[in-house]
C-alpha positions in Angstrom: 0.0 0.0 0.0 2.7 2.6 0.9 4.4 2.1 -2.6 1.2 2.3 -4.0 0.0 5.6 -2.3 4.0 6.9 -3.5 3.4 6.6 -7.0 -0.5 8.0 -6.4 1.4 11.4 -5.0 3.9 11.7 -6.8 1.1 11.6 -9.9 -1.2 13.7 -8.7 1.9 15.7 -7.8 2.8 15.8 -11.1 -0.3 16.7 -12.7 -1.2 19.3 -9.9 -4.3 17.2 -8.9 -3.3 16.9 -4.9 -7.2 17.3 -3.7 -7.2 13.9 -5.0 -5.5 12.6 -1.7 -7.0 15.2 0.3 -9.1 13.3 2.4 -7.1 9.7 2.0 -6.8 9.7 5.7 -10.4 10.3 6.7 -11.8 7.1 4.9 -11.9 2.9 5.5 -8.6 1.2 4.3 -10.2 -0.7 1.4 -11.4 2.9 0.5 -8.0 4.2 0.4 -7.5 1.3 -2.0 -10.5 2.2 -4.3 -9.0 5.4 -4.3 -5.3 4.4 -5.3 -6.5 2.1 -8.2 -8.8 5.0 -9.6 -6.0 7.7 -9.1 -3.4 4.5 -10.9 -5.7 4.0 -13.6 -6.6 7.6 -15.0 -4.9 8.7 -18.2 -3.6 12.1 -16.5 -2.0 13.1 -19.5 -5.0 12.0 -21.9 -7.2 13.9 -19.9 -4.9 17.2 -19.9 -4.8 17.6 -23.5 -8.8 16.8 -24.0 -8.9 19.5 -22.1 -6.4 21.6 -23.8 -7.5 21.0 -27.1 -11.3 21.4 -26.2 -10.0 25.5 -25.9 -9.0 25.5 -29.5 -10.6 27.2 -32.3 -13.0 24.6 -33.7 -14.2 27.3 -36.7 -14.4 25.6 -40.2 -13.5 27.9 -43.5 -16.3 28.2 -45.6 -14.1 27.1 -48.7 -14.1 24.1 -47.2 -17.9 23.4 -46.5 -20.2 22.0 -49.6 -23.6 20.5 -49.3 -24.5 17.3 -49.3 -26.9 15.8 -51.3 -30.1 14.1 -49.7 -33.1 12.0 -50.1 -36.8 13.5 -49.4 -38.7 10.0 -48.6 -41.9 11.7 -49.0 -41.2 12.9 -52.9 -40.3 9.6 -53.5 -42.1 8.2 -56.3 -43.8 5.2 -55.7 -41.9 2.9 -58.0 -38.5 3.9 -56.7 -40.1 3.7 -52.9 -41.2 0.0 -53.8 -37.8 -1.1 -54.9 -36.2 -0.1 -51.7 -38.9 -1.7 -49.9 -38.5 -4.5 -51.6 -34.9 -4.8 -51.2 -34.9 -3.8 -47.3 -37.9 -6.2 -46.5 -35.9 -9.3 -47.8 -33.2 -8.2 -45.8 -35.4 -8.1 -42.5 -36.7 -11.9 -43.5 -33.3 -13.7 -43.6 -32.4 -12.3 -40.0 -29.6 -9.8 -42.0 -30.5 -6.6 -39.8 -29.4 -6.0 -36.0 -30.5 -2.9 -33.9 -28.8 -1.3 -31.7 -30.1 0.9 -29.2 -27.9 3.4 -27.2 -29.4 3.8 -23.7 -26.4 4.6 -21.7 -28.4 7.7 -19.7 -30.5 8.3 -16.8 -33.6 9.6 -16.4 -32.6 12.3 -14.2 -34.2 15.4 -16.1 -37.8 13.4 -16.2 -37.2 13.7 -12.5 -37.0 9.8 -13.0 -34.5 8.2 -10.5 -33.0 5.2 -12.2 -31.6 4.1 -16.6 -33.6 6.9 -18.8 -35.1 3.3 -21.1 -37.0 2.3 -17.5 -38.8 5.7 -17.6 -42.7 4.7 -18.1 -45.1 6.5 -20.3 -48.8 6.2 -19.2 -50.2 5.2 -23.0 -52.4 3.5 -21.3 -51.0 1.2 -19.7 -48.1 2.3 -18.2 -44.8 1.3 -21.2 -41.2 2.0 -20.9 -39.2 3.4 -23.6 -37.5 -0.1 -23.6 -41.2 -1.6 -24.4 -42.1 1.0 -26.7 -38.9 -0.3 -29.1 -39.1 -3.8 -28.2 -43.1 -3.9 -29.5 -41.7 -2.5 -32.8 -39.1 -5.7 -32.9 -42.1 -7.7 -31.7 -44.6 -6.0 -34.9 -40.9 -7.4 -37.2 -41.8 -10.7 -36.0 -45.3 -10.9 -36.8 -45.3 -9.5 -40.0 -41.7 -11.5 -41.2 -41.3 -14.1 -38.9 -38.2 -13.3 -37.8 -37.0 -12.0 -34.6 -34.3 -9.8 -34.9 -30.8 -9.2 -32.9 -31.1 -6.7 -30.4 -28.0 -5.1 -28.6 -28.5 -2.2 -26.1 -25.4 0.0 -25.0 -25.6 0.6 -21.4 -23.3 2.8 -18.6 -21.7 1.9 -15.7 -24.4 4.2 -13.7 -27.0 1.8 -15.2 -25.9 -1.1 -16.6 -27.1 -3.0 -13.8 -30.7 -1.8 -13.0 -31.3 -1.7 -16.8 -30.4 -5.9 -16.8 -32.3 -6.2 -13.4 -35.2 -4.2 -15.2 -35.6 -7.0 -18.4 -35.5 -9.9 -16.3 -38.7 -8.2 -13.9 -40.1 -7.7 -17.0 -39.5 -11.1 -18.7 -37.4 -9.3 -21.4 -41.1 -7.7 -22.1 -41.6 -11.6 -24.0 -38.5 -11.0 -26.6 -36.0 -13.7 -26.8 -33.7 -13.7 -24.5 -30.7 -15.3 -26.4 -31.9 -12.4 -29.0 -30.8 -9.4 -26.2 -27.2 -8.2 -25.8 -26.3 -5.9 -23.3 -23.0 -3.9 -23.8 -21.4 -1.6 -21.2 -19.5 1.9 -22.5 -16.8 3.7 -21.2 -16.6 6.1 -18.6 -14.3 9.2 -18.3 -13.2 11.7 -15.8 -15.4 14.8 -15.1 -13.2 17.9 -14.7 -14.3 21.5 -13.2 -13.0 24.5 -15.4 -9.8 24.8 -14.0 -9.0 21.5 -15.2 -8.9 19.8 -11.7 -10.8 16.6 -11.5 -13.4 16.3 -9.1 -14.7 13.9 -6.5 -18.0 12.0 -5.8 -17.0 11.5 -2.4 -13.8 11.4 0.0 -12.7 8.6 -2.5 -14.2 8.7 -5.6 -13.7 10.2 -8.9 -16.4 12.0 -10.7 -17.1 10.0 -14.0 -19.2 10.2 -16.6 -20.0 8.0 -19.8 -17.9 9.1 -22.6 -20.5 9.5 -25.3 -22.5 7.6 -27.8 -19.6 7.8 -30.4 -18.1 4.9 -28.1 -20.6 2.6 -29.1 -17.8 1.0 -31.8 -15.2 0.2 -29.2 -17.7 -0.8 -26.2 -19.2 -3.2 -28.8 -15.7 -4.7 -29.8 -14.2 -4.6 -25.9 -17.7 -7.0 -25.2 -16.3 -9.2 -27.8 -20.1 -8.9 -29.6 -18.7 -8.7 -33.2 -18.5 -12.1 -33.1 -22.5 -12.6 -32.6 -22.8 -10.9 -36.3 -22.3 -13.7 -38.2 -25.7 -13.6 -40.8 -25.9 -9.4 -40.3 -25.6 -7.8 -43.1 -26.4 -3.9 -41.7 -26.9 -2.8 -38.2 -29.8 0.2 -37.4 -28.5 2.1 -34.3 -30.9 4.8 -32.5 -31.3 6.7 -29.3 -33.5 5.2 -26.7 -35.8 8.5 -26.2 -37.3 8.3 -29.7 -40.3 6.1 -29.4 -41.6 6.9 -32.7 -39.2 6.1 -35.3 -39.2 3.2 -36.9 -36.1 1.1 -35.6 -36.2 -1.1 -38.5 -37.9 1.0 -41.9 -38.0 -1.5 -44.9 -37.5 1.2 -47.2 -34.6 2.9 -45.5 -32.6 -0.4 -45.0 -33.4 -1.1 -49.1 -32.3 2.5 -50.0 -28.9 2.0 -47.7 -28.6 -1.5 -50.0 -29.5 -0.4 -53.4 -26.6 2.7 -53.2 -24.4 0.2 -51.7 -23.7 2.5 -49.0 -21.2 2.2 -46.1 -23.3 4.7 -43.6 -26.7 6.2 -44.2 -29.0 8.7 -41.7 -32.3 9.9 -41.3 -32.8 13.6 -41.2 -35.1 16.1 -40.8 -35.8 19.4 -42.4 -34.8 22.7 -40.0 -38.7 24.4 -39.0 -36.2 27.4 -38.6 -33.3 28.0 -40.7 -31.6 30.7 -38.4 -31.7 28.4 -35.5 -28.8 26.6 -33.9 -29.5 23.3 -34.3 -26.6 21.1 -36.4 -26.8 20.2 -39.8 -25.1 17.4 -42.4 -22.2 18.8 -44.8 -19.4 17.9 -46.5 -16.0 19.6 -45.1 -13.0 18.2 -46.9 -15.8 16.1 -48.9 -15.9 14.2 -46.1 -19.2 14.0 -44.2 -19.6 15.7 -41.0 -22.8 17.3 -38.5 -21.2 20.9 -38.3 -22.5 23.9 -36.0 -24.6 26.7 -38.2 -22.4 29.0 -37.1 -19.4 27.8 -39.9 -22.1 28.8 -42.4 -22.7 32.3 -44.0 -26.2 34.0 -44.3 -26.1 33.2 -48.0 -25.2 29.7 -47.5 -27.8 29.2 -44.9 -30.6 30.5 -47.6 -28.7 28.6 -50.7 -31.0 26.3 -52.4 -30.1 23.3 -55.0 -31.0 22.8 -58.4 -34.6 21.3 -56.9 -35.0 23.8 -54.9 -34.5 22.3 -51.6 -32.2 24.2 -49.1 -28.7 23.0 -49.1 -27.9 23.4 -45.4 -31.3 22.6 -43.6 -30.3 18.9 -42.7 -30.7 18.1 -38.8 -29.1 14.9 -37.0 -32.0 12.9 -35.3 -29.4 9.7 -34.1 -30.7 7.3 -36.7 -28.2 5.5 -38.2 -27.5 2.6 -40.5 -24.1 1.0 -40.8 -23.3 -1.8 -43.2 -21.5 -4.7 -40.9 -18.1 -3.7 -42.5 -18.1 0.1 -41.7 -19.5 -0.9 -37.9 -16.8 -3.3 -37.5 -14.0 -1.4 -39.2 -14.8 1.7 -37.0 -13.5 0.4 -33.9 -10.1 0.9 -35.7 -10.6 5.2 -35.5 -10.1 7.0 -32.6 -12.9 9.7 -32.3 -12.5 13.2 -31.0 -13.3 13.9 -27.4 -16.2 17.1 -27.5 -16.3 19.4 -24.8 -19.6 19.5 -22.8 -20.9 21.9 -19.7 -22.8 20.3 -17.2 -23.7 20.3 -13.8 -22.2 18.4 -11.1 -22.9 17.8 -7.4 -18.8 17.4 -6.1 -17.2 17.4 -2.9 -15.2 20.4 -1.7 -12.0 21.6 -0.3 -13.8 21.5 3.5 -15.4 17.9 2.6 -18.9 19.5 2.2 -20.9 18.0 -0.8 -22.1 20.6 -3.0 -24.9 20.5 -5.2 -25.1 22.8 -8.0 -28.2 24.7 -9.8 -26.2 26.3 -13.1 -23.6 24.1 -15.1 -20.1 24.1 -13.1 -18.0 21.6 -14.4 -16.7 19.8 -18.5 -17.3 16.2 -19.3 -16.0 14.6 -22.5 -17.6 12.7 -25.0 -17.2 10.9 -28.2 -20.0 11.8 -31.1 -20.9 8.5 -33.2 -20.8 10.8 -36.4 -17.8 12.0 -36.1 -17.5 8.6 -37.7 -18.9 9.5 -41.0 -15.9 11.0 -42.2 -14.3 7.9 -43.2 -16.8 6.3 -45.6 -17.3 8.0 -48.8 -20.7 5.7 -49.4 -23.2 7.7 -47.5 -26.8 7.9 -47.8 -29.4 10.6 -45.9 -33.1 10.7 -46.3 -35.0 13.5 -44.9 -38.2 12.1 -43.1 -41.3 13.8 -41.8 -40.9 15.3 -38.4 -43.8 13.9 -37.2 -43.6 10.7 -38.3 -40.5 10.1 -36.9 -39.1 12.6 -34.4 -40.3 12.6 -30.7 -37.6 12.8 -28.5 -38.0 13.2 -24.5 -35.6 15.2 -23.4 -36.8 16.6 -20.2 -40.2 17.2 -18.2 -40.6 20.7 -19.6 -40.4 22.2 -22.4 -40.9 21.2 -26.2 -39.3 17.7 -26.3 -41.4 15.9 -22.8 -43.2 12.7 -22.4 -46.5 14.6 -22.8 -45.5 15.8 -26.8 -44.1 12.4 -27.6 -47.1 10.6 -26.9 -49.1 12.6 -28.3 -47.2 12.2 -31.7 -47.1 8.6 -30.9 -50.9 8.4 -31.0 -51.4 10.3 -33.8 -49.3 7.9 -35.4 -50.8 4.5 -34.4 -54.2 6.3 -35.7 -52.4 7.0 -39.0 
């Protein structure tokens, strides 16, 4: 132990992280050993340039920004929509599509205490947003016959009530051997000085380390071996309960163009707003902040007379088996996120905060996109297919999801 806590100073020493140790002496002796290991296993020097670079001028030329070109599904005509269909619903049959659902958060912000896909939506009856996705897997097998692979990307703050939550609810009569759980990574949460900060007397604030993990989390559980017969691999967000997880005629459109990567997008309601959009930089595609644009690139049109930069992320993704495999090879970006964080002080006193004190770090899964030059977006109708619960206020809550939801089964 005393050669361990030696190299623990001299390391947080080093790094100018001594409240680390602060309150070593305060706590149980297999907590000073908790303690060590974290302190041992934390990429110091990692985490110092994350943090450096995360201060750097992220700005793109716009030389080097040029649309991309989209899909509308609903001016589709009807013999090209049928094709794809065709195509994607043959794929669905022979067991050749996965879904993977990311669900690594909590459902703090719905005032919900426990994993954010537990959170229950009175419908009536009561359903979870894990039910609400598993009934669409469940529609897959009545109409094909088929019950598809379904893998769910979990945290280390809820990997285990979200595993304890299927077997209460029988895996909501799925499969069982047709349910993978996958844990991702976790990083350190630092305040804006750059100095790490603690849970408790001997713990490190961490945080999962974004949804862009979701290649490397899936390779470290060795599940790239369970993909034997999949030929592409649909990956959403867990708080979107009406899109369609597995859409015949976007999987058949990803197949027909041969295409590496494809998204679903929807159109911007307001153009000047701050919301991300799809574009090429480098011709390489990216998601890139509105304000790389210019006011006449923002109102620039194409030759059909759609807007070129009005494209918005909605986290629904197909990858083709060899791009999902392949991009456990990249190493992502870390982006730079404010948040707020309950920590323990210099006195020992936990603080809890009301306004955004603190940086975590996290991996975006399209920064991915840049390395495949066989991409496919199709623009969907908001309303059909965009109803995510953000919070219990505002524009994006449980209330305006269902009620899209509904309006949709009554379609």
């Amino acid at each position: 132990m005393n050669k361990k806590f030696a190299k623990a100073k001299r390391i947080v020493k080093k790094y100018k992280q001594e409240h680390l140790l602060q309150f070593y002496n305060e706590v149980e002796e297999n907590q000073k050993e908790d303690l060590l290991d974290q302190i041992l296993g934390t990429n110091f020097n990692k985490l110092n340039r994350y943090y450096k670079n995360s201060y750097k001028d992220d700005s793109i030329p716009n030389n080097k920004i040029s649309p991309i070109n989209y899909y509308i599904k609903s001016n589709l005509n009807e013999n090209d929509k049928n094709v794809y269909i065709e195509i994607g619903e043959k794929l669905i049959k022979d067991g050749n599509i996965a879904v993977v659902t990311l669900a690594g958060g909590q459902g703090t912000r719905l005032g919900y205490k426990g994993p954010k896909g537990c959170y229950e939506i009175d419908v009536p009856p009561k359903k979870s947003l894990f039910e609400f996705l598993c009934d669409q897997l469940k529609e897959i097998y009545k109409k094909y016959g088929v019950y598809l692979k379904w893998y769910i990307m979990t945290s280390i703050s809820n990997d285990a009530k979200t595993k304890e939550y299927f077997i209460e609810k029988d895996f909501f009569d799925y499969p069982k051997d047709k349910i993978y759980f996958f844990m991702q990574d976790t990083l350190e949460i630092i305040n804006t000085d750059g100095k790490i900060i603690l849970d408790n007397f001997y713990t490190l604030k961490r945080a999962s380390n974004g949804n862009g993990d979701i290649f490397h989390a899936f390779k470290r559980s060795r599940l790239q071996k369970t993909l034997n017969n999949i030929k592409y691999i649909s990956v959403s967000g867990i708080d979107n309960i009406i899109l369609d997880i597995v859409d015949p005629l976007f999987i058949g459109l990803t197949s027909y163009n041969k295409s590496d990567v494809a998204s679903k997008s929807i159109a911007k309601q307001d153009l000047e707003s701050n919301d991300w959009v799809f574009a090429n930089v480098n011709n390489n595609v990216s998601i890139i902040d509105p304000k790389n644009l210019t006011e006449k690139m923002i109102k620039s049109k194409n030759k059909k007379g759609n807007y070129n930069y009005n494209q918005v992320n909605i986290l629904a993704h197909i990858f083709s088996k060899r791009a999902f495999i392949n991009a456990s090879k990249q190493k992502l970006p870390y982006h730079r996120a404010y948040k707020k964080n309950d920590y323990i002080n210099e006195d020992g006193i936990k603080v809890v905060v009301k306004e955004p004190n603190s940086f975590k770090f996290e991996k975006f899964i399209f920064d991915i996109f840049k390395y495949y030059k066989k991409f496919t977006l199709l623009e969907v109708e908001r309303n059909d297919e965009f109803a995510p619960i953000k919070a219990f206020i505002g524009n994006a809550t449980p209330e305006t999801a269902l009620d899209l939801y509904l309006k949709k089964q009554n379609k």
